[in-house]
Backbone as a chain_set.jsonl record, in Angstrom:
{"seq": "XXXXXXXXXXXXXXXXXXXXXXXXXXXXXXXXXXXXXXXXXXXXXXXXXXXXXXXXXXXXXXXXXXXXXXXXXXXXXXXXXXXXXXXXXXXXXXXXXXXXXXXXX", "coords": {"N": [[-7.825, -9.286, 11.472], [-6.13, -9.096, 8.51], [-5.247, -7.405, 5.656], [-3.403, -7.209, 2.722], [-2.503, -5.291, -0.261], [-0.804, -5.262, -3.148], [0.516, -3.624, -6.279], [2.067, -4.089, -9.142], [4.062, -5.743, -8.346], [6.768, -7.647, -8.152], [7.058, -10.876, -9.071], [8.466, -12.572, -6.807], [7.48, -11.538, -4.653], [5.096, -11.782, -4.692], [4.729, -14.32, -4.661], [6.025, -15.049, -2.053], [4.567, -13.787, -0.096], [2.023, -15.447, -0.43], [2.846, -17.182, 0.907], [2.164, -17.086, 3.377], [-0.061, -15.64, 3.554], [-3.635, -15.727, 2.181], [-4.202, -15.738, -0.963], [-6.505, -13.821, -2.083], [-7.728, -12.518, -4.508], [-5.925, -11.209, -8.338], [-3.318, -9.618, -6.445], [-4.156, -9.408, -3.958], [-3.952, -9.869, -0.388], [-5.247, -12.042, 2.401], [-5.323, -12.698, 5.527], [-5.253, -13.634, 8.866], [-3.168, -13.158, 11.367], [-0.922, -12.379, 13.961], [0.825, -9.904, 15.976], [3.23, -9.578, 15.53], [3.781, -11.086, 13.183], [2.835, -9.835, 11.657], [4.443, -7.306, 11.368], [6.721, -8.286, 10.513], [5.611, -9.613, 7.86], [5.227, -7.282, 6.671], [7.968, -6.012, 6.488], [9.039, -7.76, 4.982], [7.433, -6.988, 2.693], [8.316, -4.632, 2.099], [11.236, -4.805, 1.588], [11.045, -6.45, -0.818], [9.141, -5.178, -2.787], [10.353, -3.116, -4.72], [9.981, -1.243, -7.417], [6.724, -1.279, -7.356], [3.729, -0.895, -5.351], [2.232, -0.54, -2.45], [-0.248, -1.564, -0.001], [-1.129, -2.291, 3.088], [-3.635, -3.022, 5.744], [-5.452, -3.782, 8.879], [-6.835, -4.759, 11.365], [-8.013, -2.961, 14.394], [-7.599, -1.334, 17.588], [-8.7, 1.017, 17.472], [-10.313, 3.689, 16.474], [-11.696, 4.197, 14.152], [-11.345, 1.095, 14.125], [-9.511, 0.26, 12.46], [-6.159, 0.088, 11.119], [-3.711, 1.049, 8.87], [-0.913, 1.28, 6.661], [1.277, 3.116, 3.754], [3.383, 2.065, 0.733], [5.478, 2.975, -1.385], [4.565, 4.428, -4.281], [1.794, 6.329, -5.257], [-0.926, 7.499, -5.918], [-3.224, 7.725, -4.593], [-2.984, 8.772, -0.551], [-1.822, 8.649, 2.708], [-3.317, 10.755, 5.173], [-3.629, 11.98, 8.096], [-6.028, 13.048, 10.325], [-7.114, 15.058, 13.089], [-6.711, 12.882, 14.808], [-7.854, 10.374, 13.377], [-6.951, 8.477, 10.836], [-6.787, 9.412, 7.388], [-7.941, 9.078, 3.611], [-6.433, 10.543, 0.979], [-6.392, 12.046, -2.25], [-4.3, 12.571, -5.49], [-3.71, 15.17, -7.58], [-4.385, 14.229, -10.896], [-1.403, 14.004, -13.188], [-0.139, 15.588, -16.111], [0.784, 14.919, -19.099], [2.441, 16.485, -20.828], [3.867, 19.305, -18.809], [3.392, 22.044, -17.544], [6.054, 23.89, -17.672], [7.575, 22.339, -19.512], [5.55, 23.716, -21.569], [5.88, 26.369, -21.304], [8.766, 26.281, -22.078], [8.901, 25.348, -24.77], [7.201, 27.699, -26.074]], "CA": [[-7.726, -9.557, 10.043], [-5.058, -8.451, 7.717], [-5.386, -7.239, 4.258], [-2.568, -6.66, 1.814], [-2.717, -5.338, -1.399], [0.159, -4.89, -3.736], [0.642, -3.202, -7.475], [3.384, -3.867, -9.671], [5.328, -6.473, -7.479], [7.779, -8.662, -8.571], [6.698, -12.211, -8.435], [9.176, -13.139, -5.646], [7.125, -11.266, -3.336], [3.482, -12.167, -4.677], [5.255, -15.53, -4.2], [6.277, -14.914, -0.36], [3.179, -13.162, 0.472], [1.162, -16.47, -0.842], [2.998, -18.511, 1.669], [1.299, -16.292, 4.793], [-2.03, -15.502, 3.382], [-4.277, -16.235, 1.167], [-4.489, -14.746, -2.572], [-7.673, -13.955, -3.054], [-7.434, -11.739, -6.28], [-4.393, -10.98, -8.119], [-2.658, -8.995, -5.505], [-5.012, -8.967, -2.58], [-3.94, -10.971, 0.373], [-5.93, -11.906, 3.579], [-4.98, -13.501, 6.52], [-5.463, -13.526, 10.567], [-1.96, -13.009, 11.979], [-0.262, -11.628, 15.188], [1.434, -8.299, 15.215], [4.413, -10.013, 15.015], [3.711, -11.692, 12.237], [1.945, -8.633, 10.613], [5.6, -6.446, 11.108], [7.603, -9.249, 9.539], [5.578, -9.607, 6.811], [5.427, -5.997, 5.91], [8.989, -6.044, 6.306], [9.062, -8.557, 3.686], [7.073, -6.361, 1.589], [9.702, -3.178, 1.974], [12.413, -5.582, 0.89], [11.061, -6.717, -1.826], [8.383, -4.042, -3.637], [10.868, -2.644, -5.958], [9.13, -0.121, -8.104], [5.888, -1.236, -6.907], [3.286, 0.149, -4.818], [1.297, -1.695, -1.344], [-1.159, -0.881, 1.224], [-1.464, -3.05, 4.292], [-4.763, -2.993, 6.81], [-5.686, -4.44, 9.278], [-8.186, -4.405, 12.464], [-7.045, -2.549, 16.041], [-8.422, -0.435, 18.722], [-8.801, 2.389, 16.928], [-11.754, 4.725, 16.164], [-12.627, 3.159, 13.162], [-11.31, -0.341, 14.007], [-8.463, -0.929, 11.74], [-5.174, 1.142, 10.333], [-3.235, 0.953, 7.529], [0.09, 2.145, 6.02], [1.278, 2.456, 2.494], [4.719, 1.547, 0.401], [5.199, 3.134, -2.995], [4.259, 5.891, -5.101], [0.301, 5.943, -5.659], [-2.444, 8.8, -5.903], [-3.882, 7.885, -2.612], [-2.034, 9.076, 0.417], [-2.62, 8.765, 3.865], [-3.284, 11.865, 6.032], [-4.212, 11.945, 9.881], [-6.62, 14.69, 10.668], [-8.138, 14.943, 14.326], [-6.147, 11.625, 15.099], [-8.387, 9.778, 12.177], [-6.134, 8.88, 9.031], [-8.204, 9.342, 5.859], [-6.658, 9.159, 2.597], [-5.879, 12.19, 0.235], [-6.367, 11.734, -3.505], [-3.271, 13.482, -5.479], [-4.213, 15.281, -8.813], [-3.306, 13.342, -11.692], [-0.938, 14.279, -13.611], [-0.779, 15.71, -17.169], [1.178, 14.756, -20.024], [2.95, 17.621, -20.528], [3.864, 19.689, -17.811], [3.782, 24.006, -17.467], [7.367, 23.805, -18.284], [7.308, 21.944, -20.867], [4.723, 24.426, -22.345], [7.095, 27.564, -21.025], [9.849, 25.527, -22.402], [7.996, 25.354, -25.82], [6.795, 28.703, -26.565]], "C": [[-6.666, -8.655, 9.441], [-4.912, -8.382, 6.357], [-4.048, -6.631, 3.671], [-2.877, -7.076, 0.502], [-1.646, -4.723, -2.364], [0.352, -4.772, -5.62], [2.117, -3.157, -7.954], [4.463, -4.479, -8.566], [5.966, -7.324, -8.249], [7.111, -10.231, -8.048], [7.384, -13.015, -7.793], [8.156, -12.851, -4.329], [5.971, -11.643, -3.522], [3.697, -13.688, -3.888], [5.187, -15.849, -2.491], [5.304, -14.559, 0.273], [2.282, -14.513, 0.576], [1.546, -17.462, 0.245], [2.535, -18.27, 3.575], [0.336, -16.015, 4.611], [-2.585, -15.823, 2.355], [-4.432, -15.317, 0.121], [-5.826, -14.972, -3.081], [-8.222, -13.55, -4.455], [-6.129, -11.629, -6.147], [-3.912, -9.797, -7.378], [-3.237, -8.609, -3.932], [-5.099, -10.46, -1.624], [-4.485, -10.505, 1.273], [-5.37, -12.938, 4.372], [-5.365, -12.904, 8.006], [-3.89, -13.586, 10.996], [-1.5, -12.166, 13.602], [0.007, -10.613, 14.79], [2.561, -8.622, 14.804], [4.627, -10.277, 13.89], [3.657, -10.964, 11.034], [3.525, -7.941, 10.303], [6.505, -7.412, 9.734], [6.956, -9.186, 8.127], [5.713, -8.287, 5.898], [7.019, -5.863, 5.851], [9.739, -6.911, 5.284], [8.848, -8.243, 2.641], [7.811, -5.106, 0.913], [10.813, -3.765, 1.469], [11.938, -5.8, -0.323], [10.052, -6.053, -2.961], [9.035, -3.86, -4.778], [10.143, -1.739, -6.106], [7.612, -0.271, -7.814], [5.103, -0.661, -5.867], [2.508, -0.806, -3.44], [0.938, -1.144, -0.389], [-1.586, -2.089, 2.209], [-2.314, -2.494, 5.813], [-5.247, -3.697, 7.778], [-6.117, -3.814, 11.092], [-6.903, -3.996, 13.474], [-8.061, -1.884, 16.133], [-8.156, 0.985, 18.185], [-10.119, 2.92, 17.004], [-12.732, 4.056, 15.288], [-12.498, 1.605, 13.001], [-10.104, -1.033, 13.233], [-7.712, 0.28, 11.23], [-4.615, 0.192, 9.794], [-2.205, 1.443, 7.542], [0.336, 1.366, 4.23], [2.866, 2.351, 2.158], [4.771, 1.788, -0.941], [4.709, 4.549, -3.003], [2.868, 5.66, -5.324], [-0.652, 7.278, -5.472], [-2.859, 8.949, -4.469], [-2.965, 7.912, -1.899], [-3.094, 9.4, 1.483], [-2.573, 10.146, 4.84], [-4.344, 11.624, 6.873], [-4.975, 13.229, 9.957], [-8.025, 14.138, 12.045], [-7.803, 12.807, 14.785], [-6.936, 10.342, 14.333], [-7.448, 9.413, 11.065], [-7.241, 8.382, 8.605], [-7.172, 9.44, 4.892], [-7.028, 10.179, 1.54], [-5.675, 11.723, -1.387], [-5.277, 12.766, -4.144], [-4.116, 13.644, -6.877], [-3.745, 14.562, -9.351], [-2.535, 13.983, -12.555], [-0.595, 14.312, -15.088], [0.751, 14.996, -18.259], [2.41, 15.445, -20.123], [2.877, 18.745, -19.45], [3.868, 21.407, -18.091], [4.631, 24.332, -18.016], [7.895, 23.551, -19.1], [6.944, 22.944, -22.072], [5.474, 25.738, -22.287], [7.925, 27.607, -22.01], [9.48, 26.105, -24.044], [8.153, 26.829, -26.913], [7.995, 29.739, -26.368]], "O": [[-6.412, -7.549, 9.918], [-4.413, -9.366, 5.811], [-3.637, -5.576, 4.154], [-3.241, -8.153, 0.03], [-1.641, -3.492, -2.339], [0.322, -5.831, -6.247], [3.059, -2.523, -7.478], [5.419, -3.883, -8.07], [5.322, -7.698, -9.23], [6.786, -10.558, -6.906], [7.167, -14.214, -7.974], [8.012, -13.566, -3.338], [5.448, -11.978, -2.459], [3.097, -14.108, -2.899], [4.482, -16.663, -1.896], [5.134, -15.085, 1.373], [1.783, -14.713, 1.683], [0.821, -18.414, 0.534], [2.594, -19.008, 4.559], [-0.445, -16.083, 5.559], [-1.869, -16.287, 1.467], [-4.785, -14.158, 0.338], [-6.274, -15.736, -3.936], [-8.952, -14.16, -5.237], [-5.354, -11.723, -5.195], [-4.265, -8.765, -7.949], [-2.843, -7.801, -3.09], [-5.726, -11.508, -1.775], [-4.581, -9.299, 1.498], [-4.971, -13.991, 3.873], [-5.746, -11.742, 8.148], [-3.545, -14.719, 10.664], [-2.212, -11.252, 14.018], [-0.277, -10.162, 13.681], [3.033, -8.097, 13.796], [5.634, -9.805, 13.363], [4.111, -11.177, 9.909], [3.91, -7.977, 9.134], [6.75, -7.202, 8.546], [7.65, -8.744, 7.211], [6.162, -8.227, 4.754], [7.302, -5.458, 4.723], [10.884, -6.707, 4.881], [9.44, -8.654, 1.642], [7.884, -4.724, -0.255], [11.462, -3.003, 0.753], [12.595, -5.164, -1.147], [10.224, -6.474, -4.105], [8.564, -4.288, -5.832], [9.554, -1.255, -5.139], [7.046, 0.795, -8.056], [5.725, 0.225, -5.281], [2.275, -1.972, -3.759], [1.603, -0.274, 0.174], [-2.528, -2.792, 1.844], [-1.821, -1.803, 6.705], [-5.659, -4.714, 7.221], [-5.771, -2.811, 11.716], [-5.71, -4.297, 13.531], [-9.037, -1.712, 15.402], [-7.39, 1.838, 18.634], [-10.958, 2.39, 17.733], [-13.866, 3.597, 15.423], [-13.127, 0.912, 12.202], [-9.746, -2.21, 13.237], [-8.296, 1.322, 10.93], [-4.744, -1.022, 9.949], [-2.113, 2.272, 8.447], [0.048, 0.307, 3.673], [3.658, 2.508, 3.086], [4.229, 1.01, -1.727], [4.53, 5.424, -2.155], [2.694, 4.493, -5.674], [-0.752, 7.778, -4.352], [-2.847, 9.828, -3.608], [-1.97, 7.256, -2.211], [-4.217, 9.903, 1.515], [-1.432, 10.443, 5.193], [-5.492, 11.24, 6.651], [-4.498, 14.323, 9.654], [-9.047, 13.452, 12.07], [-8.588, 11.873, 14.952], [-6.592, 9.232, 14.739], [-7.222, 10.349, 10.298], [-8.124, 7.589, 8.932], [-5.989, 9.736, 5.057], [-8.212, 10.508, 1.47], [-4.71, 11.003, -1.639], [-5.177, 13.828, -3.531], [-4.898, 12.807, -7.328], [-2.766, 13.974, -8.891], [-3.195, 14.971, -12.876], [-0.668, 13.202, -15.616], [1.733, 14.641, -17.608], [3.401, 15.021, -19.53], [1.738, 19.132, -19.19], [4.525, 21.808, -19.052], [4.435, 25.094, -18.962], [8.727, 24.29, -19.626], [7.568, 23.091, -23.123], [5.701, 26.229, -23.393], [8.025, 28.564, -22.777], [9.816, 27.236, -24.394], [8.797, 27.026, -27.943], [7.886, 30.895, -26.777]]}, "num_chains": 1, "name": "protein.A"}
């Protein structure tokens, strides 16, 4: 199985995506594919993202059964620990920055 899920795409690629898997919500495609199939399309998705953000999953002989990579800027990030990837929440970020406030005063 193969899950992609993409934020802030351009509707060329929601478009292209739609014609390999199925859209089940807005931005969350599923499909059964090869690996072949799987590279290409992610390679479809690196072309055309833009400023957007995408996480593609999908089952293997792994530990837990299925990996992932991501594409974009996003909070969650993936980190490997003990040959596991888990994903890594980033703080969020404030408004104004330290520097700003340095800056300021």
């Amino acid at each position: 199985m193969l899950v992609i899920v993409v934020e802030n795409a351009p509707p060329r690629l929601r478009g292209r995506l739609a014609l390999w898997l199925l859209e089940v919500r807005a931005g969350v495609y599923v499909g059964k594919v090869s690996r072949r199939v799987r590279e290409m399309i992610w390679a479809n998705v690196k072309d055309g993202i833009d400023q957007g953000n995408a996480v593609m999953a999908w089952t293997t002989n792994t530990e837990s059964g299925f990996d992932f990579q991501t594409l974009g800027t996003n909070r969650r990030i993936p980190v490997e620990m003990d040959g596991i990837k888990l994903v890594s929440f980033l703080p969020e970020e404030k408004e104004g920055s330290e520097q700003d406030e340095i800056a300021s005063s």
